[in-house]
N, C-alpha and C positions, 0 to 999 in steps of 0.2 A: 742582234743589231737591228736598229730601225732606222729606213732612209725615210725622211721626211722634207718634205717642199712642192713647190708646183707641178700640177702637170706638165709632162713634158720635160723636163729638168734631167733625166735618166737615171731615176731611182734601181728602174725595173734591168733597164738594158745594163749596168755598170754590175747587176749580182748577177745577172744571165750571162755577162761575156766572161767574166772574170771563174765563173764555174765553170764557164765551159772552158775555159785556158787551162785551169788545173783538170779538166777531162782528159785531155791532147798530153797532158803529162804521163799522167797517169794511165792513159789508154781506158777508161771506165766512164760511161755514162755517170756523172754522179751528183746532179740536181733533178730540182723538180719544181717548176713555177705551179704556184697552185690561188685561182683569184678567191679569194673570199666574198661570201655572197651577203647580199644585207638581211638573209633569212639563219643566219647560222645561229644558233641559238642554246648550243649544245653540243659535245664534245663527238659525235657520233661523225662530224663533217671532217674529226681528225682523224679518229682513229678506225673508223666504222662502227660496223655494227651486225649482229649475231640474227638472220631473220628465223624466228620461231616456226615457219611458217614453212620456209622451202629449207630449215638446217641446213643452211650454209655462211657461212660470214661474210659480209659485205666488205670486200677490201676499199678507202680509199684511195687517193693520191699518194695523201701523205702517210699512209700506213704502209704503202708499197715501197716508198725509200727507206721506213724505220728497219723494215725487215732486208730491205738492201742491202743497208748501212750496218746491220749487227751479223754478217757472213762473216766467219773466220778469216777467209781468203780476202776482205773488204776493210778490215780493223784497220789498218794505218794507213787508209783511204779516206782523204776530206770527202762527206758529201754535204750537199747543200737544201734547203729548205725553203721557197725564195714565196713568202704569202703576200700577194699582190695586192694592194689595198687593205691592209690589216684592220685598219679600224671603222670598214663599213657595216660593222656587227662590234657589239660589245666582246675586246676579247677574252675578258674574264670569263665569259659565256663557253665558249668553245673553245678555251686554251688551256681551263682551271688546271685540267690533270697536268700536262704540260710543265705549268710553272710550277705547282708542288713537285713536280719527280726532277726538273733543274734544281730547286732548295735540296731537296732530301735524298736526292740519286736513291729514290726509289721505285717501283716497279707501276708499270701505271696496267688494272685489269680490264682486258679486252671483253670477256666470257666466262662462262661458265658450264661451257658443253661439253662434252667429250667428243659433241666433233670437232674437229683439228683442223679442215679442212672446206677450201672456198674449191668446190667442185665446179665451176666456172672457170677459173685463174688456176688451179691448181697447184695455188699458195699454202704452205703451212702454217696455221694462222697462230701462235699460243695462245695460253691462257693469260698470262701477263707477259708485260715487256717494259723492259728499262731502257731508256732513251741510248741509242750508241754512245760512245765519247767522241764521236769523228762525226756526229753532224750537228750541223750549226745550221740556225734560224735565222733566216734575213726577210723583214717584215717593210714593203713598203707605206707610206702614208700620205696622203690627199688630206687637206684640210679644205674644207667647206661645211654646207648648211645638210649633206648628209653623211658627215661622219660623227664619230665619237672623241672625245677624248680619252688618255689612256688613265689608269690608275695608279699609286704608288708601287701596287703591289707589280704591276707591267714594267715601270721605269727602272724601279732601283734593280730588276735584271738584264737590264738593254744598256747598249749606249746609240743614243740618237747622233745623225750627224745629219747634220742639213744642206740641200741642195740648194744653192742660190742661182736665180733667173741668169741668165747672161746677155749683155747688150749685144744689139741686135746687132750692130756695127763689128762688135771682135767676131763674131758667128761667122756674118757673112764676108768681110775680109780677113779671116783666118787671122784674124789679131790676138788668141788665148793664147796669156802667158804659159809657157810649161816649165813647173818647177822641176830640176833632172835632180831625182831621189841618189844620195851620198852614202847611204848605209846599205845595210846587208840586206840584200833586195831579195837572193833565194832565202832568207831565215825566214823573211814575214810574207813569201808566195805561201810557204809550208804552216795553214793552220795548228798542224802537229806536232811543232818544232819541238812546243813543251809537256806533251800528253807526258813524260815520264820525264823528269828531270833528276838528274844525278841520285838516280836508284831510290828516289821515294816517292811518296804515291802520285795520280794526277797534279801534272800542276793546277788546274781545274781547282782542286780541294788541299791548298797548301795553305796551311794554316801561318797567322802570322807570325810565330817565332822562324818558319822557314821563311817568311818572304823579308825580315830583318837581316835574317842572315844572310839574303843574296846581298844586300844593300848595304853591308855594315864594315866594309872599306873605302863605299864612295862617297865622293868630296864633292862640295860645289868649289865654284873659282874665289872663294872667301876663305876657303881650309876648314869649312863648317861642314862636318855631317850630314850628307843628304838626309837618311833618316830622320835627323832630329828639324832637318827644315821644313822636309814633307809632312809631318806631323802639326809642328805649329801653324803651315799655313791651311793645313784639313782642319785643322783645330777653328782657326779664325771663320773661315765659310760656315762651317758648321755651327755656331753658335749665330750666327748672324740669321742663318734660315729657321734654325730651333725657334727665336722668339716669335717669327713670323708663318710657325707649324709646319716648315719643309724641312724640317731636320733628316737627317739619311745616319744608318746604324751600320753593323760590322759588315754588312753585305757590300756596300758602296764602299767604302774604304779598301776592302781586300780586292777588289775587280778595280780600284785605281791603282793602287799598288801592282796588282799583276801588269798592268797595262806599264806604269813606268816599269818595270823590270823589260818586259819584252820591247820596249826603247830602248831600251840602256844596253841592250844588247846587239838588236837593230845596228846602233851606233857603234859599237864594239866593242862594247866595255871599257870606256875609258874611265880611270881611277879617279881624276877631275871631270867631274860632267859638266859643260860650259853651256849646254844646250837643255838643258831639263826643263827650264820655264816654258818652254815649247808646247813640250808633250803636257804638262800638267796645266797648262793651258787648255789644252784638247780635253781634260777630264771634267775640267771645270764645268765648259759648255754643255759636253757630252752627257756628263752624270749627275752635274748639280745641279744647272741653270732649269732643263726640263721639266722640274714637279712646278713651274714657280705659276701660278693664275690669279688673280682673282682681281677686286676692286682697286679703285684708285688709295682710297684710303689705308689699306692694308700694303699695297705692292709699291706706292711710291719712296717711303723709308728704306724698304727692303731693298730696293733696286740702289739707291744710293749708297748703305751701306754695304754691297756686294761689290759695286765699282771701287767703293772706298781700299779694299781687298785689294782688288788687280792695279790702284795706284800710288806710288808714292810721293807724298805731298796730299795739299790742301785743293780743294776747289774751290774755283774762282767764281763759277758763275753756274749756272743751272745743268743739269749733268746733258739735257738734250742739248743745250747750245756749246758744249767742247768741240774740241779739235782734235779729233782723236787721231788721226794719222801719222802727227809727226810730233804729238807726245812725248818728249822722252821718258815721262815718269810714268808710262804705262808697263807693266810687267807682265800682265796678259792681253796682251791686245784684242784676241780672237772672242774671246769671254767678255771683254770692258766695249767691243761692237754689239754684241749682243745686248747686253745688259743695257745700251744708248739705244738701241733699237727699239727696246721693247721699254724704255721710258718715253718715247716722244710716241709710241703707239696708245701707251695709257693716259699720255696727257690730251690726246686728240679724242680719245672713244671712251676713257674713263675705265675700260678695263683692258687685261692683257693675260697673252698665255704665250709662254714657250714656241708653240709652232703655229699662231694665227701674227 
């Protein structure tokens, strides 16, 4: 997960409190905020490193919850990864092993010593280790003139979600609306709800004929096949980013998918899902909208025909000058903000990105 937006906004404080909620559950320490430095450069800031010198292995931070997080007694224990400032370093730099052992749930190597052992910490360190299935990466981001942007290879395993500014006015007279959440509020406190779903493997690594199957009695309020509508309207974004090189492959499809299923659950499983534009709403922004950058020339078709997607009907006039609020032919509203936003920004600067 990457929280992305202003300083100040509570990227940091919202994965610190909400860890520590499921601590107090759980009785277990079970995150670790860890800032990233603009010298990381190298994987060694993740997972340490083996000194020749005094034989012994340098544990870090974040090496000291991996080995937390993979105790017997710790398995169906969320714990947390909370990297403060993520992108004040290149994180392909310092993250590479990382995102290949999320692809290929394979073993990422620490050493090569037969010493075993941080005589310091008196840690048992292996020689390899494969990411627990109970912790989860929550990456904050600052945009400015000393960060990074991220890569395809970073987004299409994230979802971004963004912190907007709040007027000063609802702050200081306690004016923020709160919306009161209607679904299963303990399913989705429980990151684990789905580590093992009805006796086959990770839901994590559920291939699409399983994730058809959860899907393949629910209805929209048309008596159309959710399945076959989620697919046509993947089908339309995706061809639409393809011509303009943001196209996204099996990876993003199956993590949207997962994502509507654990909605659809959330909600309770109803046979008619009346609510689904909601959430796939949410994925739009979340997992398509973020690879989008570049020039005027390349991003102002693209951004038209992406709004074109979230509405139905014609436009009238130039997409920055809508009315988006009280549209009724918008069907993603939260994605069709976005996507107005980041056109009246590239009409003013000539270029634009997801999170500037």
């Amino acid at each position: 997960m990457i929280l992305t937006g202003n300083s100040g906004t509570g990227k940091t404080k919202i994965a610190q409190l909400f860890s520590e909620y499921l601590a107090l559950k759980n009785r277990i320490q079970c995150h670790k905020i860890v800032p990233v430095g603009a010298n990381w450069t190298e994987n060694r800031h993740i997972v340490g490193f083996y000194n020749v010198i005094t034989k012994e292995y340098m544990v870090s931070d974040t090496l000291e919850i991996l080995l937390e997080a993979r105790k017997p007694e710790n398995k169906d224990k969320p714990f947390f990864l909370i990297l403060d400032e993520m992108n004040l370093s290149h994180v392909e730099r310092y993250f590479s092993d990382f995102l290949s052992s999320m692809e290929s749930n394979a073993e990422i190597s620490l050493h090569k010593s037969e010493i075993m052992e941080n005589k310091n910490e008196g840690k048992y360190v292996p020689k390899n280790l494969k990411i627990p299935e109970n912790l989860f990466v929550i990456g904050t981001v600052n945009v400015d003139e000393t960060t990074y942007m991220f890569s395809p290879k970073v987004l299409d395993r994230a979802n971004v979600i963004e912190f907007s500014t709040i007027p000063v006015n609802s702050y200081m007279l306690n004016g923020i609306i709160q919306n009161e959440l209607k679904g299963d509020i303990e399913y989705i406190e429980n990151p684990l709800s789905n580590n093992k779903l009805e006796g086959k493997k990770s839901f994590k690594y559920s291939r699409i004929e399983d994730l058809k199957e959860y899907f393949e009695a629910v209805e929209t309020v048309n008596g159309t096949i959710l399945w076959n509508v989620l697919s046509e309207e993947m089908n339309r974004f995706q061809k639409e980013l393809k011509i303009a090189g943001f196209d996204f492959g099996f990876r993003v499809i199956d993590e949207i998918l997962r994502f509507m299923y654990v909605s659809w659950v959330y909600e309770g499983k109803p046979k008619v899902w009346e609510d689904w534009m909601h959430f796939f709403d949410a994925q739009i922004k979340q997992k398509m909208l973020p690879k989008i950058h570049g020039s005027q020339r390349v991003i102002e078709p693209l951004l038209e025909k992406l709004f074109n997607c979230c509405y139905n009907g014609e436009l009238s006039k130039p997409l920055r000058q809508l009315e988006i609020d009280f549209d009724p032919n918008i069907k993603y509203k939260k994605s069709a903000i976005k996507i107005q936003e980041m056109d009246k920004v590239l009409y003013d600067q000539r270029y634009v990105s997801f999170i500037n």
